[in-house]
Every structure is written in C-alpha cells, then in structure tokens.
C-alpha positions as CSV (number, residue, x, y, z in Angstrom):
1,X,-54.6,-53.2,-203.0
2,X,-54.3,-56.5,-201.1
3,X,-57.0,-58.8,-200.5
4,X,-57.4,-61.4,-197.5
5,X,-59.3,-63.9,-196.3
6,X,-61.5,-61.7,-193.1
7,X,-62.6,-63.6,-189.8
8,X,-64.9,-60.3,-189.6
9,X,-63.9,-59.2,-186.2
10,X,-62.4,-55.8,-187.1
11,X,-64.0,-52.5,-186.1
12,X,-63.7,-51.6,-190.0
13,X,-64.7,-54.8,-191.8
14,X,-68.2,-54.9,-188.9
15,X,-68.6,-50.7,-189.7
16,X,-68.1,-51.4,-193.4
17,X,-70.9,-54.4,-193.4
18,X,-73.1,-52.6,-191.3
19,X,-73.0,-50.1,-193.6
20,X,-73.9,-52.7,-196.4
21,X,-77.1,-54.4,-194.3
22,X,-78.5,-50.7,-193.7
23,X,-78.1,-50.2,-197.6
24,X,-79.9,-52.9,-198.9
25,X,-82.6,-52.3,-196.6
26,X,-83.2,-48.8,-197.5
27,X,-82.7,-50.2,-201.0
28,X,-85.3,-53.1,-201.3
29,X,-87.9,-54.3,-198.8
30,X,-86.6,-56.4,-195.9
31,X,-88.1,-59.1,-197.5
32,X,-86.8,-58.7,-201.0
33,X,-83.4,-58.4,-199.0
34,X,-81.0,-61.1,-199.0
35,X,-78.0,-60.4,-197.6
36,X,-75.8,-62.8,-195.3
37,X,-75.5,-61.4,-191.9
38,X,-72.6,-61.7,-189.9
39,X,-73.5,-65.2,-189.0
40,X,-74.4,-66.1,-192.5
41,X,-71.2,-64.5,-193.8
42,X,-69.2,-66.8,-190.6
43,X,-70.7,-69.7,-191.6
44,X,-68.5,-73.2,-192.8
45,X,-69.9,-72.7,-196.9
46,X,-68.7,-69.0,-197.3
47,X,-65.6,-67.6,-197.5
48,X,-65.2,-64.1,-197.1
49,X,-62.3,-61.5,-198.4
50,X,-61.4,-57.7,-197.2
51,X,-59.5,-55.7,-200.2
52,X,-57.1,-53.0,-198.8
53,X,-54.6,-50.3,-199.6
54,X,-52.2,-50.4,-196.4
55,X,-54.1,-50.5,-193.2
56,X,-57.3,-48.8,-195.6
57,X,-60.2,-51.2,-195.8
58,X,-61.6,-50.3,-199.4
59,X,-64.2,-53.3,-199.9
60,X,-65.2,-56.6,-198.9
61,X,-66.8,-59.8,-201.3
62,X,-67.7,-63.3,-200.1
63,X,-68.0,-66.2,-202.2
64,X,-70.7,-69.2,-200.9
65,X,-70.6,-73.0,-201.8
66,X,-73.9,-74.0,-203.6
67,X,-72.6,-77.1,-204.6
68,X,-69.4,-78.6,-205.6
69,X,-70.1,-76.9,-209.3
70,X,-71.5,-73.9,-208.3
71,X,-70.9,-71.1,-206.5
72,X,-73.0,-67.8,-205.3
73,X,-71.2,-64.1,-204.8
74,X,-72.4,-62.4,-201.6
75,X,-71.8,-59.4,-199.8
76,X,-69.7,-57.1,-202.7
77,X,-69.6,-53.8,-201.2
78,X,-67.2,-51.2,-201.9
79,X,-66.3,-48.4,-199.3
80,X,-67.5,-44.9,-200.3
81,X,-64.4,-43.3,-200.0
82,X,-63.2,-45.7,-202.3
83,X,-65.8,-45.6,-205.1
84,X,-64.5,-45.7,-208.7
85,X,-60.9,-46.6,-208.0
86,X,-61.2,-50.6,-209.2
87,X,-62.2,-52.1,-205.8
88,X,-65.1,-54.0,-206.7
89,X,-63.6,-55.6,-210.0
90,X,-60.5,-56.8,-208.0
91,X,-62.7,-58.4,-205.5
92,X,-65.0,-59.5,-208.3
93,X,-62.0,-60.9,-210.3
94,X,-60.6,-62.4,-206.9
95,X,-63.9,-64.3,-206.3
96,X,-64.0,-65.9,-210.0
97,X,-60.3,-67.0,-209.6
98,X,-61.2,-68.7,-206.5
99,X,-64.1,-70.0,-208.2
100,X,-62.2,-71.6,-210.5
101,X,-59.8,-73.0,-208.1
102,X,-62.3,-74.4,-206.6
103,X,-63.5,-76.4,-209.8
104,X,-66.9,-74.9,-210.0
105,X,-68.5,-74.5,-213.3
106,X,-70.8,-71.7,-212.6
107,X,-71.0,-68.7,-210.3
108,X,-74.1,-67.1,-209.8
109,X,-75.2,-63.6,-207.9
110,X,-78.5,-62.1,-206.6
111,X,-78.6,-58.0,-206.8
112,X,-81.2,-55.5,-206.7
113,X,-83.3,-54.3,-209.7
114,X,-83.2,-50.9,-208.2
115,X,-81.3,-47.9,-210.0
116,X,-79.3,-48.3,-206.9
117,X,-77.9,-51.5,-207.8
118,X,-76.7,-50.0,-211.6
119,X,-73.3,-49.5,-211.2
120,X,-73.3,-53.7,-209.3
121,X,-75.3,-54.9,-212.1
122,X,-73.0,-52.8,-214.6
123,X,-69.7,-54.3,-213.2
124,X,-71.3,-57.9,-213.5
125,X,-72.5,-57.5,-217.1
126,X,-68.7,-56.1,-218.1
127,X,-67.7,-59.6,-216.4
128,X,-69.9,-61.6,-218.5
129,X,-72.5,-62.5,-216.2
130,X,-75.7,-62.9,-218.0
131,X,-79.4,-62.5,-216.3
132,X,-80.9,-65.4,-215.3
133,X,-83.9,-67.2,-213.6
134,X,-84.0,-67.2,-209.8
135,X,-81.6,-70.2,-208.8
136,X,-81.5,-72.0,-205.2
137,X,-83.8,-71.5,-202.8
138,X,-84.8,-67.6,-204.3
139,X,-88.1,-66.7,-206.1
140,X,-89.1,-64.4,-208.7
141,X,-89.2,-60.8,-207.0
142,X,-89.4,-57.0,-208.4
143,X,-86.9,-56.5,-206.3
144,X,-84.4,-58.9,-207.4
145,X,-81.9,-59.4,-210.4
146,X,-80.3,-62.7,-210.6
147,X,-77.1,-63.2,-212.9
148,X,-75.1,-66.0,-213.5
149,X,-71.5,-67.1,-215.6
150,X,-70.1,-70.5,-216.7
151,X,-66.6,-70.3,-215.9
C-alpha cells in the first residue's frame, strides 16, 4: 500500500467519494450529514490522501486545519473490495503522523452513532480516540459521535 496526496480528479478517487456521500446519506439524515464535498475536500485548509496497492485505489482520508493546534479527520472511507485488509488504520495512522508534523496538539473526528458507523468508531477507539463533546461549529445530534486524541 502507498498513500499520496489526491488532487481528486481521477475517475476512481470521484467513484470511490461518491460512493462515500451516497453512504452517509443513506446512513444519517442529510442534515445530521457532514461530509466535505468535493469542494470542501479541494479547499486551501484540507489535505486529502488516496491509499493504493499498485494502480488499486483501496481508500481515501483527509485531514482539515481547525487551527494551528488542532486538527479534524474527514472523509475516511475504505473501498469495499478492500474491507478488512488494514486500509483504514494506514490512512488513519498516516493522518496522525501528519498531524503531528504539523505541530497540532489534538485531532478530533465527527462519525455516525449508527451501527453503520461501528467498525469507524471501533478503529478510532483502538487509536485512542476518546468521545467527546461536539467541537467547532457542530451541535449535539442523535446522529452524531464526536471523538477526539491529544497527540
């Protein structure tokens, strides 16, 4: 596996994000929903990463500049052929190094409450994150989990 910095213009990286947006939705209600969309994810405060295996996209993760201390995960999505083979904690372990790089002191993540969202919170909780209050601009919402780790 190989991670890179995306520019989101591949067929597979827009199919694979797609496939993310129609998720959540079908997940959560659209306004419990708060997903970057391609704009969001282009945008000067995010960087965003593609994990492969040759020419396979397996996954995608973007990290977003709260402030110069803190940071919020976005868009972690793992393909489905590529469930269960370590994609998501490479991207997720990617992100915190980055974090770190960048000197930020905490790095915080929205997800669903959902049972969809088990195997995301799961993969957070093995990382250390910890649940947390709503942080930025979010509000409390059934349909929201927010988790955060000092790093």
């Amino acid at each position: 596996m190989h991670i890179k910095q995306d520019d989101l213009t591949g067929v597979e990286i827009r199919t694979l994000l797609e496939t993310h947006f129609a998720g959540m939705l079908s997940s959560s209600p659209a306004g419990s929903c708060h997903f970057l969309d391609f704009d969001g994810l282009n945008a000067p405060d995010v960087t965003f990463w593609s994990i492969w295996d040759g020419d396979v996209l397996m996954g995608c993760g973007a990290l977003k500049a709260l402030s110069p201390t803190q940071g919020e995960i976005k868009s972690m999505r793992t393909h489905a052929d590529h469930l269960r083979k370590g994609v998501g904690a490479a991207m997720l372990a990617h992100i915190i190094s980055e974090a770190r790089q960048r000197g930020y002191v905490r790095l915080s993540l929205e997800t669903g409450s959902t049972g969809a969202f088990m195997p995301a919170r799961a993969l957070y909780e093995a990382y250390g994150f910890e649940y947390c209050p709503p942080f930025g601009e979010y509000v409390d919402d059934p349909f929201s989990r927010f988790m955060t780790l000092a790093i």
